[in-house]
C-alpha positions as CSV (number, residue, x, y, z in Angstrom):
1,X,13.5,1.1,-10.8
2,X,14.3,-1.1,-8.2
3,X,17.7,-2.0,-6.8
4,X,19.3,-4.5,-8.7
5,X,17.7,-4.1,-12.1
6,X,18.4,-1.1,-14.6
7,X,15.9,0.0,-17.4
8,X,18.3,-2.1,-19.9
9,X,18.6,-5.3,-17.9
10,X,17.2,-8.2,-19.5
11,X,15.0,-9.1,-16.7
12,X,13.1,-6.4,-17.6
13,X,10.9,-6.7,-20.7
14,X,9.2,-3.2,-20.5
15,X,9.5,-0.6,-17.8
16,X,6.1,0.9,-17.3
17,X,7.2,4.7,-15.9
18,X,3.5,5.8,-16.4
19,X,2.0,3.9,-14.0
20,X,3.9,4.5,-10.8
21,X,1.9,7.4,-8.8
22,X,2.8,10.9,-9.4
23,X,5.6,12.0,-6.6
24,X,3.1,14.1,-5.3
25,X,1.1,11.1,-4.0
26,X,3.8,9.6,-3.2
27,X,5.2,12.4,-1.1
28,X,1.8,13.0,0.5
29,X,1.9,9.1,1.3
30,X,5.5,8.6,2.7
31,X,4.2,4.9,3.4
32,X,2.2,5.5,6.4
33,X,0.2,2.9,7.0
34,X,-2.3,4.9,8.7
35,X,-2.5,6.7,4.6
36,X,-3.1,3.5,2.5
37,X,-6.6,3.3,2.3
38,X,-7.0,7.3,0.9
39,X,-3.5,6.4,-0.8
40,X,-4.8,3.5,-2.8
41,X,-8.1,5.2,-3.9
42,X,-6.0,8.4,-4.9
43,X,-3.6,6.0,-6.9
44,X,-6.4,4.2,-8.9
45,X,-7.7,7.7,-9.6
46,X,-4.5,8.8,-11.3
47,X,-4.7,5.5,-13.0
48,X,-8.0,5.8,-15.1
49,X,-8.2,6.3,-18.3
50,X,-4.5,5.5,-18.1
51,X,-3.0,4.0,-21.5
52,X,-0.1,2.4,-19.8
53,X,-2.1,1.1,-17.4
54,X,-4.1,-0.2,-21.0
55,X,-1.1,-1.7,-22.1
56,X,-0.1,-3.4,-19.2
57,X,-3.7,-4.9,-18.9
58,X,-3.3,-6.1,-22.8
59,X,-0.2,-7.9,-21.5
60,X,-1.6,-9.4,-18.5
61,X,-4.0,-11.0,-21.1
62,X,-1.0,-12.6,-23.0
63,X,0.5,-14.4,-19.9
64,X,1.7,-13.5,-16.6
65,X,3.2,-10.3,-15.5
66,X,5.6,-9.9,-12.8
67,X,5.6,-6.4,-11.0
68,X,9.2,-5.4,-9.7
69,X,9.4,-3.1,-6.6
70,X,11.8,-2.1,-4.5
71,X,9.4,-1.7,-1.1
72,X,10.1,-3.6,2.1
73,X,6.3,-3.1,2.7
74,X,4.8,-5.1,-0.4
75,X,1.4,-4.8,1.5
76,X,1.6,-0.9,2.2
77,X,3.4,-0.3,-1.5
78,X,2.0,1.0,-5.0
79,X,2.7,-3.1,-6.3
80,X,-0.4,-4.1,-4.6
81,X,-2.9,-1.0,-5.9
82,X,-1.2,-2.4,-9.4
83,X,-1.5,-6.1,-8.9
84,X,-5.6,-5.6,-8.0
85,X,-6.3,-3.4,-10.4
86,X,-4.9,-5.9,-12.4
87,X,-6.5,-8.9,-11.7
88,X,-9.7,-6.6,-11.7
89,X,-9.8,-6.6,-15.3
């Protein structure tokens, strides 16, 4: 979660755990830049056949969506994988 929010804030409609990569990733990753390309393509391969990911895309359909993250590095951070995947439909 990221600073400022807790899973019960208000702000928060629904806090999708399942789709944030697997700490091994994000270990492996440790958001070097030189990693995002191979980071991003391991990331959308956990992702398949993911049903949160599902759901999310089921509410993206319903209106917009905003993604919450706690990187300084929004272009080097899991939020962007999310948000094209996203608008990939």
């Amino acid at each position: 979660m990221a600073p400022g929010f807790r899973k019960d804030d208000p702000r928060v409609g629904i806090w999708f755990k399942d789709v944030a990569p697997s700490n091994e990733l994000r270990r492996w990753y440790s958001h070097k830049p030189e990693r995002f390309d191979e980071f991003a393509s391991r990331y959308e391969k956990e992702l398949q056949g993911s049903e949160a990911l599902a759901e999310l895309r089921k509410l993206t359909n319903r209106g917009a969506v905003t993604l919450v993250t706690a990187t300084r590095d929004l272009e080097g951070s899991q939020a962007t994988v999310l948000a094209k995947l996203l608008r990939r439909r």
